[in-house]
VOLUM-483191 format. One record per residue: x, y, z of N, C-alpha, C in turn; residue number from 1; residue in three letters. Coordinates in nm, 3 decimals. Each point is the difference from the previous one (the first is absolute). Layout:
BEGIN
((X,Y,Z),(X,Y,Z),(X,Y,Z),NUM,"ALA")
...
//
This chain:
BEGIN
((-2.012,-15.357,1.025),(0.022,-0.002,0.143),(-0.099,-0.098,0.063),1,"UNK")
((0.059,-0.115,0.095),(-0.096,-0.076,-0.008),(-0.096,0.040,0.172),2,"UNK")
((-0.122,-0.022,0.028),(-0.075,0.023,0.072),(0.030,-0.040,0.171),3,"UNK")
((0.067,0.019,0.077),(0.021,-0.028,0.086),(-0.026,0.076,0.180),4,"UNK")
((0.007,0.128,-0.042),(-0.054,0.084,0.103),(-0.094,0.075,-0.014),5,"UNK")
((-0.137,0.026,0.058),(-0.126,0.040,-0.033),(0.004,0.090,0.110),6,"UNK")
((-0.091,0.103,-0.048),(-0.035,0.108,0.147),(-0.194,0.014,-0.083),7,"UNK")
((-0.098,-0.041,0.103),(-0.129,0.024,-0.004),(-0.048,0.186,0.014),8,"UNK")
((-0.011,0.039,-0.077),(-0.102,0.117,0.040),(-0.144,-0.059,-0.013),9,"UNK")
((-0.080,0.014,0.129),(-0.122,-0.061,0.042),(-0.045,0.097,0.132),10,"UNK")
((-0.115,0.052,-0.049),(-0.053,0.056,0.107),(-0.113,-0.087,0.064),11,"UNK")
((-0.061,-0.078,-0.039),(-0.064,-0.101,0.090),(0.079,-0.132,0.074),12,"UNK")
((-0.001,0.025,0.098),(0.120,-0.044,0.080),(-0.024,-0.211,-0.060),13,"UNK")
((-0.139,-0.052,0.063),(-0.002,-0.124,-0.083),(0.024,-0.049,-0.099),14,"UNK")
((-0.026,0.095,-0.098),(0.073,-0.060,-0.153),(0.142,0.032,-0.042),15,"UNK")
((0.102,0.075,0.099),(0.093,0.010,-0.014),(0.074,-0.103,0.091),16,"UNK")
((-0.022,-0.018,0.144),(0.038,-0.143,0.016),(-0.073,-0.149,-0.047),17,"UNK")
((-0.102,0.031,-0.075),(-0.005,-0.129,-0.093),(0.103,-0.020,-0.118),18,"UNK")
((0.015,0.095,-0.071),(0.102,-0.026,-0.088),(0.145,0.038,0.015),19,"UNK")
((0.063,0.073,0.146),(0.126,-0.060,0.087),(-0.022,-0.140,-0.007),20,"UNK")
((-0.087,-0.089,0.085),(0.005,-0.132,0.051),(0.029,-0.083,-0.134),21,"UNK")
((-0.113,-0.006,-0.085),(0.013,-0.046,-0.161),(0.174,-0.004,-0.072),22,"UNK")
((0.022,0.159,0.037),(0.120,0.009,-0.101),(0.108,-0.093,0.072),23,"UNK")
((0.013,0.023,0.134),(0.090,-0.118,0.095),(0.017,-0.111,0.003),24,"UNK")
((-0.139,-0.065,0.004),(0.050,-0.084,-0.048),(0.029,-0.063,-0.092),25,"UNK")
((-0.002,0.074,-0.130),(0.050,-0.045,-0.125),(0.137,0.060,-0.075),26,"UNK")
((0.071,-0.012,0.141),(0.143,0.016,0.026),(0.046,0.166,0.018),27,"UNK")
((-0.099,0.126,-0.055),(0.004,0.099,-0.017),(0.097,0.057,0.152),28,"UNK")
((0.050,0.141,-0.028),(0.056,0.107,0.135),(-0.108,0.052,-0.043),29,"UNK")
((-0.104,0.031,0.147),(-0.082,0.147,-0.029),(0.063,0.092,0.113),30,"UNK")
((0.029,0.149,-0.084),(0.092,0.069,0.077),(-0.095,0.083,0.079),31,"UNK")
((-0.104,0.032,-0.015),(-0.118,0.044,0.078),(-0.125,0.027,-0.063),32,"UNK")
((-0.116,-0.004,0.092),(-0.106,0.059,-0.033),(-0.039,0.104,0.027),33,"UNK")
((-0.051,0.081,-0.046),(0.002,0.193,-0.016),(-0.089,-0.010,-0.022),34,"UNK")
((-0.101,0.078,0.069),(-0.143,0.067,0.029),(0.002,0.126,-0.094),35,"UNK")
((0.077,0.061,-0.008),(0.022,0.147,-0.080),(0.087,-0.014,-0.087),36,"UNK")
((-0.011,0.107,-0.114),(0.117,0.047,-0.093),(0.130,0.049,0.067),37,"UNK")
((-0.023,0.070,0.084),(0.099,0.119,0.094),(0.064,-0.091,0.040),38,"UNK")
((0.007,-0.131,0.104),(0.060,-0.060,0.052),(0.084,-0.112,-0.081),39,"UNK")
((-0.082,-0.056,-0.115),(0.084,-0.077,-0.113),(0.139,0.098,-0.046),40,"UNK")
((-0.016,0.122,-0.037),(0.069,0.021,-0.012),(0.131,0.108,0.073),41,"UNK")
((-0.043,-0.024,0.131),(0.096,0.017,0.089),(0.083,-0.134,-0.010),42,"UNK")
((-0.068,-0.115,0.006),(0.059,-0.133,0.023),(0.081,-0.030,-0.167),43,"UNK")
((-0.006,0.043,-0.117),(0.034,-0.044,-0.096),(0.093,0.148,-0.018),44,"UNK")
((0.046,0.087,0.064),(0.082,0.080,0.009),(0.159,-0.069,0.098),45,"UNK")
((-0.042,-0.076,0.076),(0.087,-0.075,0.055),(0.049,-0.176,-0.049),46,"UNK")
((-0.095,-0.084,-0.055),(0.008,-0.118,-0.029),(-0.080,-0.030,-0.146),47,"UNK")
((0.073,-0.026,-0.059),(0.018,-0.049,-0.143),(-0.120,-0.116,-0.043),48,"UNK")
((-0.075,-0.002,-0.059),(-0.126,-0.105,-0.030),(0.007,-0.026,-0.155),49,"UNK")
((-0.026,-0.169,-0.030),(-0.016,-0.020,-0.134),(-0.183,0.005,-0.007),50,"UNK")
((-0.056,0.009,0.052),(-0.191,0.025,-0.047),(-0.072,0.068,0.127),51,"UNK")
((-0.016,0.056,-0.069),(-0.133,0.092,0.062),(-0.136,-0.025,-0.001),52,"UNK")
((-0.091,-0.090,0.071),(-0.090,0.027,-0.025),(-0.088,0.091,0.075),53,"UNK")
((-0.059,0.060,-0.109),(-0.071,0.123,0.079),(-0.189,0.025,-0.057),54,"UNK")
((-0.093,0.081,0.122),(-0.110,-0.055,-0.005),(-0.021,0.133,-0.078),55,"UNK")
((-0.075,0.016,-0.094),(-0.026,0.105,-0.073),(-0.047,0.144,0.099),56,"UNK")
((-0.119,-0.064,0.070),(-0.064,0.138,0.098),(0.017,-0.024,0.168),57,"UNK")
((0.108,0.073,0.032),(0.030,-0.004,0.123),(-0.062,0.074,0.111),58,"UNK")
((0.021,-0.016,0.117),(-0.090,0.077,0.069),(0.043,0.170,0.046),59,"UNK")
((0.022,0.044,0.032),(0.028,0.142,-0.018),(0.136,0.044,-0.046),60,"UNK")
((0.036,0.083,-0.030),(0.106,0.044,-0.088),(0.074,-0.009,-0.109),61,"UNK")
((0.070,-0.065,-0.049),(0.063,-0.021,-0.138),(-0.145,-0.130,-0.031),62,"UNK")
((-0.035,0.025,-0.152),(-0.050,-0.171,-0.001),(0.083,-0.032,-0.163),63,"UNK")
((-0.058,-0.108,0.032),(0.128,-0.095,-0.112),(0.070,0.035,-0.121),64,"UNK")
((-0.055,0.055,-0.055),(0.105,0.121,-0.160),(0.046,0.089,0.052),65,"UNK")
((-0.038,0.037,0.114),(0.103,0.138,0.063),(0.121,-0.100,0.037),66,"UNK")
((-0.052,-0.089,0.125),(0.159,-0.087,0.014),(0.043,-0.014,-0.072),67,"UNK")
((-0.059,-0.077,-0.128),(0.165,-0.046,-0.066),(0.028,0.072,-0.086),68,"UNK")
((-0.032,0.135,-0.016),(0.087,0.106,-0.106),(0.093,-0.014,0.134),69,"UNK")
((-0.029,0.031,0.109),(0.126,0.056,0.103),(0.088,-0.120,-0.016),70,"UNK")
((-0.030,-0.134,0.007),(0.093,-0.140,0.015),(0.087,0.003,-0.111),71,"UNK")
((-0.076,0.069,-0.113),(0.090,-0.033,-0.112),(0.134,0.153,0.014),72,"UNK")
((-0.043,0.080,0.061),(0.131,0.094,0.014),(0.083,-0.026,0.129),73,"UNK")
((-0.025,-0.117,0.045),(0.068,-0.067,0.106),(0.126,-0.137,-0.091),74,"UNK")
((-0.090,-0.040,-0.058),(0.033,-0.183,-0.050),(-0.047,-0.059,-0.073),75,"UNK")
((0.030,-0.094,-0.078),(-0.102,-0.023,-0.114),(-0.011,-0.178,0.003),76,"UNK")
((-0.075,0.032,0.122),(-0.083,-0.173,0.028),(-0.083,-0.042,-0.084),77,"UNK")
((-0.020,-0.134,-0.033),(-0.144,-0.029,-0.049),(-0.117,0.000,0.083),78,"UNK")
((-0.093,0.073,-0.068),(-0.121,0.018,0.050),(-0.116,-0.073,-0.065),79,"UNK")
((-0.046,-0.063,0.102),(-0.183,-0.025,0.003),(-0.100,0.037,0.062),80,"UNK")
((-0.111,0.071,-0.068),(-0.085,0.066,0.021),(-0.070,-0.098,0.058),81,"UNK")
((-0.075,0.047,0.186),(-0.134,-0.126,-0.020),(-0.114,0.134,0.050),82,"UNK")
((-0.133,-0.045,-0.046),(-0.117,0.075,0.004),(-0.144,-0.059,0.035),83,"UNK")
((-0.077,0.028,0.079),(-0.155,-0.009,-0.012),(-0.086,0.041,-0.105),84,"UNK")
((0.103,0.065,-0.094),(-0.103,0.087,-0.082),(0.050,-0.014,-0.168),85,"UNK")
((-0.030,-0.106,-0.058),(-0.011,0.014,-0.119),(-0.097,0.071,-0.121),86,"UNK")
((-0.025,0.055,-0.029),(-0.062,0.102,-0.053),(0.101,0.059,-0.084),87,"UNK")
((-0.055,0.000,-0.155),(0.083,0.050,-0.093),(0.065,0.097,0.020),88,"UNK")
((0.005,0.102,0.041),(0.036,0.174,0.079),(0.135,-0.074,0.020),89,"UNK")
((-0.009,-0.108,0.111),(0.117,0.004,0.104),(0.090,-0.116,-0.022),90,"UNK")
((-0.042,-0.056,-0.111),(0.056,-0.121,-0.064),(0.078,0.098,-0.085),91,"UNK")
((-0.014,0.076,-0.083),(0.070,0.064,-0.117),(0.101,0.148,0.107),92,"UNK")
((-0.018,0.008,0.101),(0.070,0.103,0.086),(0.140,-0.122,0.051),93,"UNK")
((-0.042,-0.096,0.016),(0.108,-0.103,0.032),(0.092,-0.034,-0.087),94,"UNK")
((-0.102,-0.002,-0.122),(0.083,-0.086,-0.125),(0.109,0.138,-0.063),95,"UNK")
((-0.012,0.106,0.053),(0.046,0.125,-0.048),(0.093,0.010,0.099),96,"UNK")
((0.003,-0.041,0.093),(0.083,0.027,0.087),(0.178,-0.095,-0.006),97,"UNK")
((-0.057,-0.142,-0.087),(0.110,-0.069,-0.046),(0.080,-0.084,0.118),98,"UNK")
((-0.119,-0.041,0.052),(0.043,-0.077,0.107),(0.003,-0.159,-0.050),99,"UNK")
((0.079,-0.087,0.087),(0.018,-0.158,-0.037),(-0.116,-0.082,0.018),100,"UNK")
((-0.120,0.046,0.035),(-0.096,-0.072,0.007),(-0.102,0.046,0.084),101,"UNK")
((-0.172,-0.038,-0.028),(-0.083,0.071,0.071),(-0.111,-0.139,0.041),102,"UNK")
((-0.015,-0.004,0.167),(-0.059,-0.100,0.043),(-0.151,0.072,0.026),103,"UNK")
((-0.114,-0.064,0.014),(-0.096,0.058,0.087),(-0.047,-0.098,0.100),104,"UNK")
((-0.035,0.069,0.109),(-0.013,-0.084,0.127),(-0.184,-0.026,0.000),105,"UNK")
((0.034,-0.099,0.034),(0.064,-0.081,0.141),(0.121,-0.082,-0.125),106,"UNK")
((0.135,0.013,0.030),(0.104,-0.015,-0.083),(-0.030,-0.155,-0.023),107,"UNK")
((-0.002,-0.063,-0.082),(0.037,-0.134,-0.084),(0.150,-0.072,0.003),108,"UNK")
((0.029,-0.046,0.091),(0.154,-0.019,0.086),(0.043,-0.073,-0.107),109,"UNK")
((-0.086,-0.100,-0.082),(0.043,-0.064,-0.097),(0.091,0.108,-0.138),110,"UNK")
((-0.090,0.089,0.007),(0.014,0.116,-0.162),(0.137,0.064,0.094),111,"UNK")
((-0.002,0.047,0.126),(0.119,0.054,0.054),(0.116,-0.047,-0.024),112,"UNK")
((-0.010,-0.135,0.042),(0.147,-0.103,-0.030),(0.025,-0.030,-0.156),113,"UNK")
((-0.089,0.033,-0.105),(0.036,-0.030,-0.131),(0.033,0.158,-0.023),114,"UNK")
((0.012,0.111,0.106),(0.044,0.113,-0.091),(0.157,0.035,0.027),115,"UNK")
((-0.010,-0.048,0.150),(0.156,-0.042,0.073),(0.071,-0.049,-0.124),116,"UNK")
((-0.044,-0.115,0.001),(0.063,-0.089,-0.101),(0.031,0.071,-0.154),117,"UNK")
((-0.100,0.090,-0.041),(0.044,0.004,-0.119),(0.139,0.138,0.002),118,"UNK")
((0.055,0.058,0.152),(0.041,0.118,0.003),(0.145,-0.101,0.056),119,"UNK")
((-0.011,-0.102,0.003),(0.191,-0.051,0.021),(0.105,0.022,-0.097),120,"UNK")
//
């Protein structure tokens, strides 16, 4: 399925319209940016997404492995993990989780677009 509609889960509002703006103009649909789990997937209960990227620790309520067990009993988008926190613990909680790829921030727009790329 090739990569064409994105929905951001980002609870820091700047780095989620940094990488809206990024993904745009490199021809991407971003179907929204989501501050919360709860609201991604109100929005992915109604509109269909080929990638998810989502921030591992969100700010109150669902945070990121809670979302996407729920996304995945919704739809089965590709997902990329992005994080502040690499640390073996949460590197191997990701890699268990069997997601399409795991960024750590401040995201590497370059490593982003070669993971796009490798998911066409």
């Amino acid at each position: 399925m090739p990569v064409e509609q994105i929905l951001i889960i980002e609870d820091e509002a700047v780095i989620g319209m940094a990488l809206a703006a990024e993904l745009e103009d490199s021809g991407y649909t971003i179907v929204d940016v989501c501050p919360s789990g709860r609201e991604a997937l109100q929005l992915l209960a109604q509109q269909p997404v080929d990638l998810v990227l989502l921030d591992i620790k969100l700010g109150k309520g669902l945070d990121g492995l809670e979302t996407l067990e729920a996304i995945r009993q919704l739809a089965s988008p590709h997902v990329i993990i992005i994080s502040g926190n690499s640390e073996p613990q949460t590197v191997a909680r990701i890699e268990a989780a069997g997601v399409d790829g795991f960024l750590v921030k401040p995201v590497n727009m370059l490593e982003l677009h070669q993971l796009l790329e490798q998911l066409r």
